[in-house]
N, C-alpha and C positions, 0 to 999 in steps of 0.2 A: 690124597688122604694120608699117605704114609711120611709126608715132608709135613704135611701141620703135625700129626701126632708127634714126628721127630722134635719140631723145633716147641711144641708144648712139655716135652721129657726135658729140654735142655732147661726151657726155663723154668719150670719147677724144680730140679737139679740146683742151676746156678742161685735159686733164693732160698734154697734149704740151706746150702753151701755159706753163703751171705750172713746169712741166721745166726749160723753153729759162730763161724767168726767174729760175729759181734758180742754173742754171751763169753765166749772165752778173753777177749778182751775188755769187758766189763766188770769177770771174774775177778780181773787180776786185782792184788792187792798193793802195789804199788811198781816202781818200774825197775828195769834191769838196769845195774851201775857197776862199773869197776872204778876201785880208788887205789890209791898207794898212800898209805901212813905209818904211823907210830903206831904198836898196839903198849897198851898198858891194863893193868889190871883200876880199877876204880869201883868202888861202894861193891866187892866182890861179884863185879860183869867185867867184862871184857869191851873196852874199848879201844878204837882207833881216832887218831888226832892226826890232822893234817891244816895245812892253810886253808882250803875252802872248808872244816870243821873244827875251827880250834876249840870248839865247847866238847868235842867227840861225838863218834857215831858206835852207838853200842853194835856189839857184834853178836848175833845169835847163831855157834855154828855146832858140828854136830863131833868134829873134833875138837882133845882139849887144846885149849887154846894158852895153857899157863908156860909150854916150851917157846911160844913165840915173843914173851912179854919182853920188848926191848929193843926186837926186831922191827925194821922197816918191810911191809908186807906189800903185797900188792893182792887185793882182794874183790872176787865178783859174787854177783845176788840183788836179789828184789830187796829195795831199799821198801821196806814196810813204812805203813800212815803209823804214827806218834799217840799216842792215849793218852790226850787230852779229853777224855767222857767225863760225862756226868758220872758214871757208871765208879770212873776211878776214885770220886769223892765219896760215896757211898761205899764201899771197902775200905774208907778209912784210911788209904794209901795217895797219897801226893801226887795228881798229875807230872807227865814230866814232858819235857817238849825236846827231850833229845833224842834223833832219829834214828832208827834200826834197822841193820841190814843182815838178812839171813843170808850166811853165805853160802856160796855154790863150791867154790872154787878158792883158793888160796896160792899163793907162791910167793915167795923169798926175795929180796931186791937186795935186802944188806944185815947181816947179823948186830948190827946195832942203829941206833935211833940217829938220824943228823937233829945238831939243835941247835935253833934261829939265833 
């Protein structure tokens, strides 16, 4: 009796466990990325330009980011989904399909930009 009730604790345990993991990875809002680019200022945000984003990847971070404009950075964070809504026509404001990453983490590769 005390080996079923054990191995019934386990598996109720291990499908809670299961559970909890799969909400927090459905939670998520997009995935985790480290890049190395350009940063420049544009339409007053903060982007970074590299070969795989030469259109840039806007940067949402929580430092200012106006001492690095010019700098080649190397930067990590959840690359967030794009607002493309309906939601953004109805506010009047221009979808835009350029993609965002909030960043976690920051560091320096070179005090000025290489260019192609």
């Amino acid at each position: 009796m005390k080996i079923t009730m054990t191995i019934l604790m386990f598996a109720l345990a291990s499908c809670l466990f299961v559970s909890a993991q799969s909400e927090q990875t459905g939670a998520a809002n997009g995935i985790f990325t480290t890049m190395t680019g350009c940063i420049a200022e544009k339409d007053g945000m903060y982007v970074m330009t590299s070969k795989n984003h030469p259109e840039g990847v806007q940067l949402m971070a929580s430092d200012d980011m106006k001492p690095h404009v010019g700098h080649t950075m190397k930067v990590s964070g959840m690359m967030m989904k794009t607002d493309n809504s309906p939601a953004a026509a109805t506010t009047g404001s221009a979808p835009t399909s350029m993609h965002k990453l909030k960043v976690s983490k920051m560091d320096m590769v070179s005090d000025h930009c290489e260019s192609d």
